[in-house]
N, C-alpha and C positions, 0 to 999 in steps of 0.2 A: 281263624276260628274265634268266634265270638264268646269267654269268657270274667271270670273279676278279675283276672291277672291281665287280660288286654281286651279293651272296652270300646275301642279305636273304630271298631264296625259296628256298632248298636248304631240303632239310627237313631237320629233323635229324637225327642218325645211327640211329635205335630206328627213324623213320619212315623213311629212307636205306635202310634192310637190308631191311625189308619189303617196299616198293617195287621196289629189285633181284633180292628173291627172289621177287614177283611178274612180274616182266618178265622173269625168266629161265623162270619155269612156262609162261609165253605163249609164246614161242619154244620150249621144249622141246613142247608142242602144234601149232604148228605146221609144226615143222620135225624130220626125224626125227633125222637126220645132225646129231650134235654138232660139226661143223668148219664146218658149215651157218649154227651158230647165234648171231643176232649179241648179243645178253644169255648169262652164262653166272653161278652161282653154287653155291661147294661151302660146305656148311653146315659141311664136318671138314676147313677146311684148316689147323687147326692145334690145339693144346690153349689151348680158351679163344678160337680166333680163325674169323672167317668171312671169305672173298673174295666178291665181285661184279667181275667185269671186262665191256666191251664190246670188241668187236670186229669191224669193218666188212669185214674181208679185203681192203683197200686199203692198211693200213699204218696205218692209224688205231687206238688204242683207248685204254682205262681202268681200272686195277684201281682197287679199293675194298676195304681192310682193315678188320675191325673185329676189337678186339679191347679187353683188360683198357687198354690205354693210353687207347683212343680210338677214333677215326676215322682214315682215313691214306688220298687220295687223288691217283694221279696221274693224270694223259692227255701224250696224244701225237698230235699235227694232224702228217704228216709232210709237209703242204706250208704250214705255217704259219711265218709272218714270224719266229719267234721257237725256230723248230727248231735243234737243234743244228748238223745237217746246212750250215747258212749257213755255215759255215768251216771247213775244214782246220786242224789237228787238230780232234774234233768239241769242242765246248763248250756246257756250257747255259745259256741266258742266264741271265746276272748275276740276283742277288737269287728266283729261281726257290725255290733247293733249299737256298741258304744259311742259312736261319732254322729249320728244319725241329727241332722239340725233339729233345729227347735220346731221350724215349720212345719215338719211332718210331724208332730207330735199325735195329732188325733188317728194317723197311721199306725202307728205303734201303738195304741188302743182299741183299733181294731178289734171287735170280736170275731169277724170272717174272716182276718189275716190268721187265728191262731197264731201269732207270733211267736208264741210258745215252740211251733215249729218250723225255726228258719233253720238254716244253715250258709245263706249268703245273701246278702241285701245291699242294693245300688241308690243312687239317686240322683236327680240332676235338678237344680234349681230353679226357678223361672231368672234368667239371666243370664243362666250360667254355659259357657261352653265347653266343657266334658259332663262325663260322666262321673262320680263318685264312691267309695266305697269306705271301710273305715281301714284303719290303720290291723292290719291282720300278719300272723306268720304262719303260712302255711303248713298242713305235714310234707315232710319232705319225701319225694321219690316218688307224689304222685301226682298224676298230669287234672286231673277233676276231683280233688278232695272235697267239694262244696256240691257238686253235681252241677253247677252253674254253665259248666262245658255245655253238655249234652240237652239244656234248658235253654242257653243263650241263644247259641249256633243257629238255631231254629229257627231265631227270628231275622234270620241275613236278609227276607224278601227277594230270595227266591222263589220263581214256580215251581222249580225243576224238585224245591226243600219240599216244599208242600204234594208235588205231586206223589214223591218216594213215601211221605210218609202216609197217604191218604191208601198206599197200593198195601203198605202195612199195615195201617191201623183199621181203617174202616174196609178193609181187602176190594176196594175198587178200581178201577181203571179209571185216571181223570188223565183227561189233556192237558197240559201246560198252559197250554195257549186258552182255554178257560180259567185255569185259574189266574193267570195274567190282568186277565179281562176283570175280575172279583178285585188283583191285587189296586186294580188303576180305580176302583170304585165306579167301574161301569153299573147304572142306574138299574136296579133287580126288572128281568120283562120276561117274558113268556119264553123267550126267543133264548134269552141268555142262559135260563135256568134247565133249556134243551139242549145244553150245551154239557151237561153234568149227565152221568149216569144215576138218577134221582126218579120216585116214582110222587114226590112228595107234591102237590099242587100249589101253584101261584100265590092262591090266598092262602095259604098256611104259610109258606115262607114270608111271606109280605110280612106277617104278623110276627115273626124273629126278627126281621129287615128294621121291624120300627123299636124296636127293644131294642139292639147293635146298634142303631143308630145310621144304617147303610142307608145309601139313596135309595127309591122306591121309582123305578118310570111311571109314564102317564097312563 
């Protein structure tokens, strides 16, 4: 299981981006209403840079930066042991955000990150072969003080993660073997998108297709 105490299964940031821009295609198929939708990804959020963010609509979520620096990811569990929210004035725990290079600085100014509420944050360099985190001490005795478990996990690229979670969130029925098809970046077509229990039409998807950045067929 993919958490900041072992980071070993996070794919890497090239497989990271395709993956969040596959999960956000499947949600934008299933779901019409973008405030709806709990994967999201703009292919132009910057010159040179892409976002992927989550969001649960309980207070929970995720951005993911990529850009020329790297990688740059936060999360926020707001009912997690290790939320700022645990004391007046708020604070985020020790060793969280303290290590964070210099490269991602304009990260950590973020106004859409609210930074204000992380509770775990990762990063991987351009060069570099792991993944990173800061120098932190856990509370003890428990297995997701950070909610970064329950956030990570998520992203193992799996159909099988996606399919369980589409049958609970969005209470659908998807095949696997569609969502496969989304995870390998098969080209958005009439054919494929009949392949989802979706009443949403070609050209309306198309037009999420080109904001994620997914292929579009001919």
């Amino acid at each position: 299981m993919i958490s900041t105490r072992d980071l070993a299964q996070l794919p890497k940031p090239e497989t990271l981006r395709r993956l969040l821009q596959a999960l956000a295609m499947l949600d934008a198929i299933l779901e019409e209403e973008w405030q709806y939708r709990y994967y999201s990804f703009n292919a132009n959020w910057g010159e040179n840079a892409q976002m992927g963010s989550m969001r649960n609509g309980s207070g929970d979520d995720f951005f993911t930066l990529f850009d020329d620096a790297g990688c740059f990811l936060k999360g926020f569990d707001h009912e997690s042991t290790m939320s700022p929210y645990r004391e007046t004035p708020l604070r985020t725990w020790p060793g969280v955000l303290d290590d964070v290079p210099v490269q991602f600085e304009s990260a950590l100014k973020e106004p859409a990150f609210s930074m204000q509420n992380t509770t775990f944050c990762i990063w991987r360099r351009a060069g570099d072969f792991t993944w990173s985190h800061g120098d932190i001490d856990y509370p003890e005795g428990e297995d997701d003080p950070d909610g970064s478990l329950w956030m990570l996990s998520a992203l193992d690229g799996g159909p099988e993660t996606y399919q369980s979670f589409a049958e609970d969130y969005h209470e659908l029925e998807v095949e696997a073997g569609a969502v496969a098809r989304v995870f390998a970046h098969e080209p958005l077509s009439a054919e494929l998108l009949a392949a989802f229990p979706t009443s949403r039409s070609l050209r309306d998807v198309v037009l999420d297709a080109r904001e994620i950045g997914y292929p579009v067929g001919p």
